[in-house]
C-alpha positions as CSV (number, residue, x, y, z in Angstrom):
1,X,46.7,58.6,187.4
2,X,47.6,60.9,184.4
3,X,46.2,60.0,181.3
4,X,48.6,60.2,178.1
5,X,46.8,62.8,176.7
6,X,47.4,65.3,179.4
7,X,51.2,64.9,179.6
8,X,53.3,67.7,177.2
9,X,56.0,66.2,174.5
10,X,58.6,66.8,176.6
11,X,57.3,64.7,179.7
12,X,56.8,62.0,177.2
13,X,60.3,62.2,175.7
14,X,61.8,62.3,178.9
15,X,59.8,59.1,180.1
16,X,61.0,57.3,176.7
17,X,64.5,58.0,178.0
18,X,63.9,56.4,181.2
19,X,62.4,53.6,179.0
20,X,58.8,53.6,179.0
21,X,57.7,52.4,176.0
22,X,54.0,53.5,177.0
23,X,55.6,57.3,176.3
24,X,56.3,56.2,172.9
25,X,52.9,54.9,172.3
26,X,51.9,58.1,173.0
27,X,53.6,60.2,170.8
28,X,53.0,57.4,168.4
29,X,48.8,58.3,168.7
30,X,49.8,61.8,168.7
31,X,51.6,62.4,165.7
32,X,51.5,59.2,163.6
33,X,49.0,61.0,161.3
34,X,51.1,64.2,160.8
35,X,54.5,61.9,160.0
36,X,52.2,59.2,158.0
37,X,50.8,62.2,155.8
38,X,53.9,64.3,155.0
39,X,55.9,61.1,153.7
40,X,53.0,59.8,151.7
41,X,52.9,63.4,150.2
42,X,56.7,63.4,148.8
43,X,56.7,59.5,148.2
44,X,53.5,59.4,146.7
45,X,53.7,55.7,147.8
46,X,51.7,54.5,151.2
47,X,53.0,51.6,152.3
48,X,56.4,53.3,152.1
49,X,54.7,56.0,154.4
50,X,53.8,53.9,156.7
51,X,57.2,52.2,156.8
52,X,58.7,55.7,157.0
53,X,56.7,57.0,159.8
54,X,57.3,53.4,162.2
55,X,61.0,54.1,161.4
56,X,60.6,57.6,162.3
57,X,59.4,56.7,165.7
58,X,62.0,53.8,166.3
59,X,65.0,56.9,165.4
60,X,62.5,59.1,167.6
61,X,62.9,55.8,170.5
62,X,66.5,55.5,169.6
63,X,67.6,59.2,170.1
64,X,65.2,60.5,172.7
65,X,68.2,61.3,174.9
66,X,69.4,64.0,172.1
67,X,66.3,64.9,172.0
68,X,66.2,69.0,173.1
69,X,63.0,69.0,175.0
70,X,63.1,72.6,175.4
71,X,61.8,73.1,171.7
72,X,58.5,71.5,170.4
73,X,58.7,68.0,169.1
74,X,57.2,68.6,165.6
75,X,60.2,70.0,163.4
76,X,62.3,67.1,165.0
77,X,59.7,64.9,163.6
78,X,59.1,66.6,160.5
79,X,63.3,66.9,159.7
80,X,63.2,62.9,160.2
81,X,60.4,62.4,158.3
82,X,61.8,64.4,154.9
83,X,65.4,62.4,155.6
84,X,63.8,58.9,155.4
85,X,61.7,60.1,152.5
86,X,65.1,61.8,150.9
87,X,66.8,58.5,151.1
88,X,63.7,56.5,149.9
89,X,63.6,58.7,146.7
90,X,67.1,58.9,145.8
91,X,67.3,55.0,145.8
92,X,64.6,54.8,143.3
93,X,65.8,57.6,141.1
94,X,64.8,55.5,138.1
95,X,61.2,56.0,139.6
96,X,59.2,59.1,138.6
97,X,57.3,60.9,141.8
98,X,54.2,62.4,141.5
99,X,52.9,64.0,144.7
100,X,48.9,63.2,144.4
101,X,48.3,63.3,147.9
102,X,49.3,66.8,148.1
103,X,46.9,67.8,145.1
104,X,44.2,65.8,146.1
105,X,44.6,68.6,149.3
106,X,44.9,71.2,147.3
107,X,42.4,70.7,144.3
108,X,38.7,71.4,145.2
109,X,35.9,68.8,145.0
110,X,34.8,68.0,141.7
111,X,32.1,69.8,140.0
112,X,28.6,67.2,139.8
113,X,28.0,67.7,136.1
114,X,29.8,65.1,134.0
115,X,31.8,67.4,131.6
116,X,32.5,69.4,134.8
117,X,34.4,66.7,136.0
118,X,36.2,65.4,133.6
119,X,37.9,68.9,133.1
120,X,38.6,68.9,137.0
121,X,40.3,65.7,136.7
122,X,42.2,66.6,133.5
123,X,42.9,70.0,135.1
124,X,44.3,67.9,138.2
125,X,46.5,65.3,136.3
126,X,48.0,68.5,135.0
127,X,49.0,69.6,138.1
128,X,49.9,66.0,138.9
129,X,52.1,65.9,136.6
130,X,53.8,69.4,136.9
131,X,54.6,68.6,140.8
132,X,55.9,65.3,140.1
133,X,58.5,66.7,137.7
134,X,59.5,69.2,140.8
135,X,63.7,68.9,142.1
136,X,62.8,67.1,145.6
137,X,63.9,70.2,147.6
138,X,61.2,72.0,145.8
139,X,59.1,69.8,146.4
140,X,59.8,68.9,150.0
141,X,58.9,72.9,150.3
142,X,55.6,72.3,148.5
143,X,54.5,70.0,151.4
144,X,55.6,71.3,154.3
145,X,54.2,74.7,153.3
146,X,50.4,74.0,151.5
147,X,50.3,70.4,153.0
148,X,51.7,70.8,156.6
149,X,50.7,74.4,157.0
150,X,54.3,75.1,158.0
151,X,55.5,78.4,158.1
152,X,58.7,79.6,156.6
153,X,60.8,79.7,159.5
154,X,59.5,76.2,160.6
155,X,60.5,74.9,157.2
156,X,63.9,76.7,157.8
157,X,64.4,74.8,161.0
158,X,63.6,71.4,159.8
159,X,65.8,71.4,156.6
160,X,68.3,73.1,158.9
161,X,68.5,76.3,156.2
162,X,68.1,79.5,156.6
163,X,65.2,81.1,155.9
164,X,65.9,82.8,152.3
165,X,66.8,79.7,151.1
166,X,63.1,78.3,151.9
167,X,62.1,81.4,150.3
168,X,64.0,80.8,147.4
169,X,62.8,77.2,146.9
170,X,59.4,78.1,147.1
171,X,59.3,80.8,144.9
172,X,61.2,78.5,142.0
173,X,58.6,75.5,143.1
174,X,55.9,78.3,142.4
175,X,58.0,79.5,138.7
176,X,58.3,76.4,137.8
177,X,54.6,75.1,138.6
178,X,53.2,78.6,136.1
179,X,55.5,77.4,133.2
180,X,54.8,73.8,133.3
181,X,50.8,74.7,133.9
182,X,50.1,75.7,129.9
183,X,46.6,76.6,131.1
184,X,46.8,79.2,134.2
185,X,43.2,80.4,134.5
186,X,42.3,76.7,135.1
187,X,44.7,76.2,137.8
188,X,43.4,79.6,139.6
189,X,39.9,78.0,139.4
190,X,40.6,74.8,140.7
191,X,43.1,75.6,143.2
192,X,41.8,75.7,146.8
193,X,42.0,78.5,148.2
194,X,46.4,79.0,147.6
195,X,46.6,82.4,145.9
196,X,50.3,82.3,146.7
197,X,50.9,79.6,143.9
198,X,48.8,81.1,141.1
């Protein structure tokens, strides 16, 4: 018998179809983590993650026959994923969003010495604070890109845009990040390792 973990997404999708729910458990195992982590990262909010990612894989249950299996699974998951959190966001517009799951990934460990410290963590509730105040498309670029690892043309293809305009977004994100940082040496210090936003 074939275990779960040797089947391909598309094997899996087309068993879902044909109703085994064991398929969906394990796509579930597979990319729970990945769907749990993105909408935590633009809700800033995990419970509503978690709700987000089970009602990503109910849609993914409900529309598996739409499903094209000839392309990876991922994007499909990720496109979900940034629609649920879109409509979570926009209902609590009142709310302010702050993304601290995506700079806790991008900040570096804090420094052991006590005044050390407390400048990372000021330096980092600056940045907080300067993603939070992001539009949500910029922000949703933020994520996929430094969080998600996605490349440009990946992030084109799950916010069905082209390319340029993914470009565009990130490079505003980036402008919009220097002039809301009033202290840029600190953010080149403590970022990790993401030259492309200092």
């Amino acid at each position: 018998m074939t275990l779960i973990e040797d089947v391909s997404d598309a094997q899996l999708v087309e068993r879902l179809r044909a109703g085994d729910l064991d398929a969906l458990g394990g796509l579930f195992d597979r990319y729970y983590a990945q769907v749990y982590r993105t909408a935590a990262a633009i809700t800033r909010d995990n419970a509503v993650a978690d709700d987000i990612a089970q009602d990503c894989f109910l849609k993914l249950h409900q529309y598996a026959h739409r499903i094209d299996v000839s392309l990876p699974l991922a994007p499909w998951l990720y496109r979900v994923t940034v629609n649920l959190s879109y409509t979570w966001i926009s209902r609590r517009q009142k709310r302010k969003i702050s993304l601290e799951a995506l700079v806790d990934h991008l900040m570096s460990p804090p420094w052991s010495a006590p005044d050390q410290v407390a400048e990372h963590n000021e330096a980092q509730n600056h940045i907080r604070q300067a993603i939070s105040e992001l539009h949500f498309n910029q922000r949703v670029v933020i994520v996929l890109h430094y969080l998600c690892s996605l490349s440009l043309e990946e992030i084109a293809e799950i916010l069905d845009c082209p390319v340029g305009t993914v470009k565009s977004r990130l490079y505003y994100a980036r402008e919009s990040l220097r002039r809301r940082l009033d202290d840029a040496d600190r953010f080149n210090e403590v970022a990790h390792g993401y030259a492309g936003l200092t």
